[in-house]
C-alpha positions as CSV (number, residue, x, y, z in Angstrom):
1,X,67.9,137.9,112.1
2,X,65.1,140.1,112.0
3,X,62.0,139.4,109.8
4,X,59.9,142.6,110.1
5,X,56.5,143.2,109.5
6,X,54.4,139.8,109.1
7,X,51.3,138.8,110.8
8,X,51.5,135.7,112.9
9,X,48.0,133.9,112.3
10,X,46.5,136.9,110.0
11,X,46.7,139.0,113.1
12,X,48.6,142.1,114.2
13,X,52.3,143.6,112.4
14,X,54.9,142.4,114.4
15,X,58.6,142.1,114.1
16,X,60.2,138.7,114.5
17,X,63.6,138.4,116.0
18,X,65.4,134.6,115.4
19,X,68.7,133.5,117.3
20,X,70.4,130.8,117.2
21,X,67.8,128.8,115.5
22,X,64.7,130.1,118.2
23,X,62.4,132.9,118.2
24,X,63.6,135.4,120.8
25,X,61.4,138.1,120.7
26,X,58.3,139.5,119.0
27,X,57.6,142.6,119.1
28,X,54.8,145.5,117.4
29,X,55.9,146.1,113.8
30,X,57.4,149.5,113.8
31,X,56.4,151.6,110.5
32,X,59.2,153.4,110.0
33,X,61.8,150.0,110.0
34,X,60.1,148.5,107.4
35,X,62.3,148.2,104.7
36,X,65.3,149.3,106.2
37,X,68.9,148.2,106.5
38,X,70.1,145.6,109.1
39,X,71.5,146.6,112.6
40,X,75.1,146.3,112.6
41,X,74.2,143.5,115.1
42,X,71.8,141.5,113.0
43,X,72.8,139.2,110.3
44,X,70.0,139.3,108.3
45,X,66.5,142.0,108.5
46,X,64.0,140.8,106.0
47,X,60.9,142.9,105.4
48,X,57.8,140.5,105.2
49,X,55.5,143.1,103.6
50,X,52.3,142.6,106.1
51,X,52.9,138.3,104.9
52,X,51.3,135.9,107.4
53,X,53.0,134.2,109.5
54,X,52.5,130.5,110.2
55,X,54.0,127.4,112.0
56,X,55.8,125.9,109.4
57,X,54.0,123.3,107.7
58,X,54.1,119.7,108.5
59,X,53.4,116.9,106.1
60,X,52.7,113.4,107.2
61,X,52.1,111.7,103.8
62,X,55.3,112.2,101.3
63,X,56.7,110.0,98.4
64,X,59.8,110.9,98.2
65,X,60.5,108.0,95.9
66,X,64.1,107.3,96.9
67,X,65.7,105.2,97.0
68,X,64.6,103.0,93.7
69,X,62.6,105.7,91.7
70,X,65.1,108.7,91.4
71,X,63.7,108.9,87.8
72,X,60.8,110.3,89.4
73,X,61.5,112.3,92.8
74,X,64.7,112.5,95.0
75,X,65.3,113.2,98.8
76,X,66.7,116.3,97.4
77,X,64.2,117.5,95.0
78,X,61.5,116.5,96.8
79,X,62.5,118.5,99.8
80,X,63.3,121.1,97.8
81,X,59.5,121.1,96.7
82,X,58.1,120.8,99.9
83,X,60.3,124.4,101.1
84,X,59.0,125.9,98.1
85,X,55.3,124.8,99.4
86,X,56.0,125.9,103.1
87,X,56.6,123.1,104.5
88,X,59.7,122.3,107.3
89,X,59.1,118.1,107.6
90,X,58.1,116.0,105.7
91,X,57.0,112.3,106.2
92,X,58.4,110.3,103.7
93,X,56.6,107.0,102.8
94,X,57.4,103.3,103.1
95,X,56.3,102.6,99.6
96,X,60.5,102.5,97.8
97,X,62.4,100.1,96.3
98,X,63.6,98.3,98.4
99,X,60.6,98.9,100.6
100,X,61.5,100.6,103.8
101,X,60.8,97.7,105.9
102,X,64.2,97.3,107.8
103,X,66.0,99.8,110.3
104,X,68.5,100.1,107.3
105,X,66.4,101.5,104.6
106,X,64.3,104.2,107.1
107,X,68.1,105.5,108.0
108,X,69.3,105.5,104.6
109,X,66.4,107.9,104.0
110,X,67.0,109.5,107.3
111,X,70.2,110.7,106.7
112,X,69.7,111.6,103.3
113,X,67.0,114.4,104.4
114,X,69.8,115.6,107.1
115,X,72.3,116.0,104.2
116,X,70.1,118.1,102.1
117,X,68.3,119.9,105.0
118,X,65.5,121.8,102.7
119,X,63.4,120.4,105.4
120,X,63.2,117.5,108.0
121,X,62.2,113.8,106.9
122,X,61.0,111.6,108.9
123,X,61.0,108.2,107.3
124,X,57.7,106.0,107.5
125,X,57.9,102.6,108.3
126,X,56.4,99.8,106.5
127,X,53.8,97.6,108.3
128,X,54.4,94.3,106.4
129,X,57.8,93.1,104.7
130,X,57.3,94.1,101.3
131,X,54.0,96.3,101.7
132,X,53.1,92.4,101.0
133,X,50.5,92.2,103.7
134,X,51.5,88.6,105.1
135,X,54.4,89.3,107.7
136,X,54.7,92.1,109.8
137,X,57.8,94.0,109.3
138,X,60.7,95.1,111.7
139,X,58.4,97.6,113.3
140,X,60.7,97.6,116.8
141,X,63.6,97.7,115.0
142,X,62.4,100.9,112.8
143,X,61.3,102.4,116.3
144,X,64.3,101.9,117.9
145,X,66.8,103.3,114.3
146,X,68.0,106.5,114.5
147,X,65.3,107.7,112.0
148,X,63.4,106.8,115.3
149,X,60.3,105.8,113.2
150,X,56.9,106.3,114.7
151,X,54.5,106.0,111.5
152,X,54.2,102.7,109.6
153,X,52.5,102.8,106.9
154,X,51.6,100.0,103.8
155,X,50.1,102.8,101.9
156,X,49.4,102.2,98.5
157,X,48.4,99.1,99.2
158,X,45.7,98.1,102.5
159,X,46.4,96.0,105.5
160,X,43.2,94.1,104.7
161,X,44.1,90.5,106.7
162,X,42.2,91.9,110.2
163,X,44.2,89.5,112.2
164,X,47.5,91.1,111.0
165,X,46.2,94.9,111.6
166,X,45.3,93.7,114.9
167,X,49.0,92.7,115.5
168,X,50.1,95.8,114.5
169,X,48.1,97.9,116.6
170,X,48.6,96.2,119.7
171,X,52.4,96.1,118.7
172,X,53.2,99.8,118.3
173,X,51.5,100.8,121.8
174,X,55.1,100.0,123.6
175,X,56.4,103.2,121.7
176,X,53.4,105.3,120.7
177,X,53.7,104.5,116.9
178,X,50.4,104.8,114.7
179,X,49.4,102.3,111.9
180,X,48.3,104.4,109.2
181,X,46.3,102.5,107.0
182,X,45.2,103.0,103.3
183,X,41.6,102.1,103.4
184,X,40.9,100.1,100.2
185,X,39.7,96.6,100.5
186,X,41.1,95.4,97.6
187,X,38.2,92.2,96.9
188,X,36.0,95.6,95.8
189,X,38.7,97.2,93.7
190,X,40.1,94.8,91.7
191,X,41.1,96.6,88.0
192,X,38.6,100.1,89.4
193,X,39.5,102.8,87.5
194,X,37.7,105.6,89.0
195,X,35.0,106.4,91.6
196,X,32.0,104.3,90.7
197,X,29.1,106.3,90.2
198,X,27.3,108.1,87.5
199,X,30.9,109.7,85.7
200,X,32.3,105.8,85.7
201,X,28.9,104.6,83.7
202,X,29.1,107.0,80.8
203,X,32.9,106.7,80.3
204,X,32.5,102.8,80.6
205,X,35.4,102.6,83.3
206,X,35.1,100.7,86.1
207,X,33.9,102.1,89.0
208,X,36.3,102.2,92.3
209,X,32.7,102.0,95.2
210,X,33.1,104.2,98.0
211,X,32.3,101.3,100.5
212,X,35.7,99.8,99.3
213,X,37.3,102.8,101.6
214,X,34.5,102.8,104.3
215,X,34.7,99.0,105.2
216,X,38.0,99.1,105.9
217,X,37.3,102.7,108.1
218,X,35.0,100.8,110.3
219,X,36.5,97.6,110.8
220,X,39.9,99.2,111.9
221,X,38.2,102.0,114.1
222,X,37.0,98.8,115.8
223,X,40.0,97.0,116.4
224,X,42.0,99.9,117.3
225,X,39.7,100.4,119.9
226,X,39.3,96.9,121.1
227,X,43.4,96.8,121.5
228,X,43.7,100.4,122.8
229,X,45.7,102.0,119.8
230,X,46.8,104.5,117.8
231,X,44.9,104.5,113.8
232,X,45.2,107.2,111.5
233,X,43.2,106.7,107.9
234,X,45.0,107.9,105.1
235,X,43.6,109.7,102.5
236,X,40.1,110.0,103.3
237,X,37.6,110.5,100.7
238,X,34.1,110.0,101.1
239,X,31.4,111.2,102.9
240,X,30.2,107.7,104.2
241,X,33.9,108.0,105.4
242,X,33.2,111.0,107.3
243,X,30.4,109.8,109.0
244,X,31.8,106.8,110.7
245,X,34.8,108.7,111.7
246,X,32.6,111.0,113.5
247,X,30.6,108.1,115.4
248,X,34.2,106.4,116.1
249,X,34.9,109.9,117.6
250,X,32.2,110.3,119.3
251,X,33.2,107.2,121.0
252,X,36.6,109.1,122.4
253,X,39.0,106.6,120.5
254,X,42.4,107.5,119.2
255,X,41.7,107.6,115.9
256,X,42.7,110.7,113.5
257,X,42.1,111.2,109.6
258,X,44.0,113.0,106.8
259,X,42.3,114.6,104.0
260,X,44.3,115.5,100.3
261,X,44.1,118.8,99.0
262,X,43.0,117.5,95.6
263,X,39.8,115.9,97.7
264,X,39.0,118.8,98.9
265,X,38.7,120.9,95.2
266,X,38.4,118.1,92.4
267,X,36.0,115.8,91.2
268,X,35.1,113.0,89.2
269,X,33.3,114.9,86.3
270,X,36.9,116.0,85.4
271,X,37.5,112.5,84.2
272,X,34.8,113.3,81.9
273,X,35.3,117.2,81.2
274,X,38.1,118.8,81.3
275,X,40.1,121.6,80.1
276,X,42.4,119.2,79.2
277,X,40.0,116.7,77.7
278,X,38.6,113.7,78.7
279,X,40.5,110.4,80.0
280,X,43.6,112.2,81.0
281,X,45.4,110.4,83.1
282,X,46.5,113.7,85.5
283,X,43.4,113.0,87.1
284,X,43.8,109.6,88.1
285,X,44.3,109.2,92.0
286,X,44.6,106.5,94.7
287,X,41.8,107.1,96.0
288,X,40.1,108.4,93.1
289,X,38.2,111.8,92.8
290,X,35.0,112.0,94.2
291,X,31.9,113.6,93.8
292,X,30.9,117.1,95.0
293,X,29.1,115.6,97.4
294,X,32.0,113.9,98.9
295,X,33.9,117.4,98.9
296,X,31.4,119.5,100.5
297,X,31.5,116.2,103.1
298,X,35.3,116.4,103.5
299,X,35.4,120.5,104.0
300,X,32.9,120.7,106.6
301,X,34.6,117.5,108.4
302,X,38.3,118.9,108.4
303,X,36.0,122.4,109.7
304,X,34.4,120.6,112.5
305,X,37.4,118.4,113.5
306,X,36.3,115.0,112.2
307,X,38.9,115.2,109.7
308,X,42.5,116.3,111.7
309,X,44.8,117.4,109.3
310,X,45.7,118.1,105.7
311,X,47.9,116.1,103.7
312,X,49.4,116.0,100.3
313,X,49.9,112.5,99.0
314,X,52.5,113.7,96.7
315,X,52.7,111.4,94.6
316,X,55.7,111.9,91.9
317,X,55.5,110.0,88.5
318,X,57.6,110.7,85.3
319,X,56.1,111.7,82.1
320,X,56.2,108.6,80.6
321,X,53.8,107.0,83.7
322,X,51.2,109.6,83.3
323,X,51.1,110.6,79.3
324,X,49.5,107.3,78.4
325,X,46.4,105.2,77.6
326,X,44.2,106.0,80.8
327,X,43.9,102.5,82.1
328,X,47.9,101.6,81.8
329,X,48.7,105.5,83.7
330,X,50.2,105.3,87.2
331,X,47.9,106.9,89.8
332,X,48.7,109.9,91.9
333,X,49.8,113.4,91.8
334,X,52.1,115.8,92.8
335,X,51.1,118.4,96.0
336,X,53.6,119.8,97.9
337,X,53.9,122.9,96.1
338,X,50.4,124.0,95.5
339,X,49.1,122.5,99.0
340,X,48.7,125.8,100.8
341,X,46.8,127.5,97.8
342,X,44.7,125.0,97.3
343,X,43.7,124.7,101.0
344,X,43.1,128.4,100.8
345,X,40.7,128.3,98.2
346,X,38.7,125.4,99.5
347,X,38.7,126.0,102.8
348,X,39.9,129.9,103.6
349,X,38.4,131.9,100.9
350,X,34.9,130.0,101.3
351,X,34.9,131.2,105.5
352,X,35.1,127.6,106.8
353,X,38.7,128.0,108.3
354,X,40.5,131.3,109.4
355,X,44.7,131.1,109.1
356,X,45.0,130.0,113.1
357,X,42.6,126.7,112.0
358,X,44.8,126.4,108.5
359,X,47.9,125.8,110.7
360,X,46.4,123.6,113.6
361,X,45.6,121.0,110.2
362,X,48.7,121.7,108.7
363,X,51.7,121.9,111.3
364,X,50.2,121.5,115.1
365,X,48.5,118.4,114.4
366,X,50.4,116.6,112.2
367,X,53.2,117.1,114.1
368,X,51.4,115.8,116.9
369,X,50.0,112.3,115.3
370,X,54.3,112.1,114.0
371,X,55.7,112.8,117.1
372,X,57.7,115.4,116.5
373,X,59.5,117.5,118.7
374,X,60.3,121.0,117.3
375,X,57.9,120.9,114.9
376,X,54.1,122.2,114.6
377,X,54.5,124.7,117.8
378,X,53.2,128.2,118.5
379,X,55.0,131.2,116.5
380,X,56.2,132.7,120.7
381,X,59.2,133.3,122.2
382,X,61.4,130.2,122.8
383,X,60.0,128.2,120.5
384,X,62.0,126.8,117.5
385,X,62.1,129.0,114.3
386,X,60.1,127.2,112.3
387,X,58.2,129.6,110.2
388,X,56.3,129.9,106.7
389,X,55.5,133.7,105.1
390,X,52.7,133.4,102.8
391,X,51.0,136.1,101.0
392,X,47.3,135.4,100.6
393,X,46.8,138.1,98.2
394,X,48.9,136.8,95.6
395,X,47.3,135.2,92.6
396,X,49.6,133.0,90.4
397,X,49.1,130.7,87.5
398,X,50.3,127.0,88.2
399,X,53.2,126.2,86.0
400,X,54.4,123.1,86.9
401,X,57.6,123.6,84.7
402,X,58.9,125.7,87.3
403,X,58.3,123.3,90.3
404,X,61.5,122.3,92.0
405,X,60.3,118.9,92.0
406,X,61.3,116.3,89.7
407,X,58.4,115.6,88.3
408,X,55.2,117.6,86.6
409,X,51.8,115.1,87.0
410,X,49.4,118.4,88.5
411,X,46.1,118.8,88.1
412,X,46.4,122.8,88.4
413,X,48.5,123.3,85.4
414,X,47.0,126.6,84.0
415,X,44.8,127.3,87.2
416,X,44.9,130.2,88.9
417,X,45.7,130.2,92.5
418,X,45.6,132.5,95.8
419,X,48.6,132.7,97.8
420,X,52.1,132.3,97.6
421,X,54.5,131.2,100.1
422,X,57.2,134.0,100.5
423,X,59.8,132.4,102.7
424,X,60.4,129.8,104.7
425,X,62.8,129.2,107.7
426,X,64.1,125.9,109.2
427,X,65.2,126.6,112.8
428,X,65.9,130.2,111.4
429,X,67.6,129.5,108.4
430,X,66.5,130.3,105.1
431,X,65.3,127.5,102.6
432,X,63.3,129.5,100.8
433,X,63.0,133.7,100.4
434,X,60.9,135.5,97.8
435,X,59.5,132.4,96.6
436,X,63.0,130.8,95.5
437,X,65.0,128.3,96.8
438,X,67.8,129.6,99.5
């Protein structure tokens, strides 16, 4: 296969030629090919149409729902939504019914995501039996599965007991797993509705107080570096947040952060006004929306490093969990397939990153914290032929009808976007080209 024409990290034409599943050459576009008919030798000559090239993406916080919840996302669809988004892996989380807790359950899901093969899933492991928080799980076990399990994760729910977190920590350093940990202490949340502050007052909701997040930030930055390990904080989102990240940094531990696209454009005054009214439920999040404060805060700290990488949090509910009384609605929203816009329009179009910092927080380092091999590397010769066109020129309207996942809970319905992802190639096969599903 040929794939003429694109522009590897917004740089110059080239022409990409894939075999057997690698990149083996890269050459300057040539002007007169583009468009034309394959080689007799080639399979396949795609004309990207001057599209950027990147890595493809790499998402280390996925509900995939399955098994328990097909009602609301599948293996299937799910991956099927995260080709559409650009992305070739996925992480899929712990939080299931049953839980995925047991070598058993992180295969089942395993093998489920090499059956479909939109994209590669990589199971997260559970930290406690049950996401209960009072017995550490089969963590070994998980490691040592075929899904070869190297992130455990209770998310949705925090590893608040300090002596247990501790115990995981020190647990996972004999195979370099990371505990990533959903940063709520839950003593401070109890029946929050949204982010306490000025927004939460008027609407008489109760307010969900940023310190809830940073406590937990702190303490853990302190015990993993007190038993040597590996922490990565879910779903950051405020700027308190951000600032003891940075000192723990500064400090050289191994600590790295994820921030949601949703953080990084929406706030809390949508609970309040919105172009779909007040209350609605589509804006209720685990953590919730912030204030612009807290934005500008997270986009200058995934700029400047403090924040590693970009993740979604898709977060799959059916209708009948969202389209209800704000207080009884389930929290989260979907991401995968509006991801890469969004991230453009937070973080590209307002100069803080360029296309080759885009894809170190959304394939090189994620891929890194996962441990995955074949995943997140440099668009060169002999590396695997994992690769996401994207037009950043486009402008589309979100529809979330036409999502290929199952479910519709987006705050962009009606928005306007940049970008589009074009194609997307899983060790040189097609998942997704012009936009639809391969």
């Amino acid at each position: 296969m040929i794939i003429r024409n694109v522009r590897i990290l917004g740089g110059e034409p080239v022409d990409i030629r894939v075999s057997h599943g690698v990149i083996a050459a890269i050459t300057p576009a040539d002007p007169q090919s583009a468009g034309s008919q394959a080689h007799p030798e080639d399979d396949l000559v795609l004309d990207g149409q001057g599209a950027i090239a990147l890595p493809g993406l790499v998402d280390l916080h996925t509900h995939l729902r399955e098994p328990g919840r097909e009602d609301a996302e599948t293996v299937q669809t799910g991956t099927q939504s995260a080709a559409r988004g650009g992305y070739t892996a996925v992480h899929a989380m712990a939080n299931t019914s049953p839980v995925a807790d047991t070598a058993g359950v992180v295969e089942q899901v395993w093998r489920l995501g090499r059956e479909f093969a939109h994209c590669d899933v990589h199971p997260v492991g559970a930290v406690t039996v049950g996401l209960e928080g009072r017995q550490l799980a089969e963590l070994g076990a998980m490691a040592d599965s075929a899904a070869r399990v190297r992130v455990f994760s209770d998310d949705g729910k925090c590893v608040d007991d300090a002596v247990l977190m501790r115990r995981a920590l020190e647990y996972v350093k004999a195979f370099d797993g990371v505990i990533a940990q959903h940063a709520q202490e839950p003593r401070l949340t109890g029946g929050a509705q949204m982010n306490e502050g000025v927004v939460s007052g008027r609407l008489g909701l109760t307010g969900w107080p940023a310190v809830a997040e940073e406590a937990i930030i702190a303490r853990d930055c302190l015990l993993a570096a007190h038993v040597g390990s590996r922490l990565h904080v879910c779903h950051v989102s405020t700027a308190g947040s951000v600032e003891i990240l940075r000192w723990a940094k500064s400090k050289g531990w191994n600590i790295t952060a994820e921030v949601t696209p949703h953080h990084l454009l929406l706030t809390d005054a949508l609970v309040e006004d919105s172009p779909v009214g007040a209350y609605n439920p589509i804006y209720k999040v685990n953590p919730p929306l912030r204030t612009e404060a807290d934005v500008q805060a997270l986009r200058t700290a995934l700029a400047d490093g403090t924040i590693d990488i970009v993740a979604t949090d898709h977060a799959p509910h059916p209708v009948e969990d969202k389209e209800t009384e704000w207080s009884a609605a389930a929290m989260g929203m979907v991401g995968l397939e509006t991801a890469l816009s969004v991230v453009q329009e937070a973080m590209v179009e307002t100069g803080l990153l360029d296309w080759a910092g885009l894809a170190q927080r959304m394939s090189v380092a994620p891929a890194r914290i996962g441990r995955l091999a074949g995943q997140g590397q440099p668009l060169e010769v002999g590396a695997p032929a994992n690769i996401t066109l994207y037009d950043p020129s486009a402008r589309t309207e979100v529809d979330p009808s036409a999502f290929a996942s199952k479910s519709r809970n987006t705050p962009y319905e009606g928005m306007t976007l940049p970008g589009r992802v074009v194609a997307t190639f899983l060790r040189g096969r097609p998942t997704v080209l012009e936009g639809k599903l391969a």
